[in-house]
C-alpha positions in Angstrom: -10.2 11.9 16.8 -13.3 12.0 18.2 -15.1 8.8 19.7 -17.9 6.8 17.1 -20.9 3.7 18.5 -21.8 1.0 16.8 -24.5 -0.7 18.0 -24.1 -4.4 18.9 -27.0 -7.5 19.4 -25.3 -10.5 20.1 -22.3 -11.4 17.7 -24.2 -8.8 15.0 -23.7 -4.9 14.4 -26.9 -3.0 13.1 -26.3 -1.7 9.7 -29.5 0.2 8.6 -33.3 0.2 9.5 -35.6 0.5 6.5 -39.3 1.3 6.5 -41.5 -1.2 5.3 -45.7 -0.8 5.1 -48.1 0.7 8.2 -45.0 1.8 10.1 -43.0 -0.9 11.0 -39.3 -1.4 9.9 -37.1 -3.7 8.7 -33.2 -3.7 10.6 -30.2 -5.1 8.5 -27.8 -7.3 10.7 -24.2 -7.5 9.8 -21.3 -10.2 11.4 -18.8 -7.5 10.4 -17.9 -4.5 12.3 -16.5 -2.6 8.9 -19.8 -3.4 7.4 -21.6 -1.4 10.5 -22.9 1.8 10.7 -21.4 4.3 12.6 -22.5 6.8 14.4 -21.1 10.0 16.2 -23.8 10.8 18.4 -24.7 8.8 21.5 -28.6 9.4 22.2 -29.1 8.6 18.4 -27.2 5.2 18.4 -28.7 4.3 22.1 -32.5 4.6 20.5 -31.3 2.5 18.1 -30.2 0.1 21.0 -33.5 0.1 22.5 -35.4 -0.4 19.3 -33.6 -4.1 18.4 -32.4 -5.1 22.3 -28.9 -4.5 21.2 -26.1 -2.5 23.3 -24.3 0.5 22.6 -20.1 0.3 22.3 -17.6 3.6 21.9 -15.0 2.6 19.3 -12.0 4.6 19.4 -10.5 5.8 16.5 -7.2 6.5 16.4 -5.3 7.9 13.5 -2.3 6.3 12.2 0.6 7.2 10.1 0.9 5.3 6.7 
């Protein structure tokens, strides 16, 4: 399978960024990592990073037999 980011800022994962009024956004914080959004390409999830302070981490998924 191929390899997923998350996006990390402190002990929170970045969930969604919502516009609000005259440009500026709101960012939704979870203390879950299966609440987190995902995201399969790199640049994307490193400008979202940059925007909140956070970090970028690769989570491997791996498939597994039930």
């Amino acid at each position: 399978m191929k390899n997923v980011y998350v996006v990390k800022l402190g002990n929170l994962y970045f969930k969604e960024k919502e516009g609000i009024l005259f440009g500026k956004y709101r960012y939704t914080m979870v203390d879950n990592l299966d609440d987190a959004s995902f995201f399969k390409d790199f640049d994307y999830t490193k400008e979202r990073a940059e925007e909140i302070g956070g970090k970028v981490y690769k989570i491997n998924l791996e498939e597994v037999k039930d």
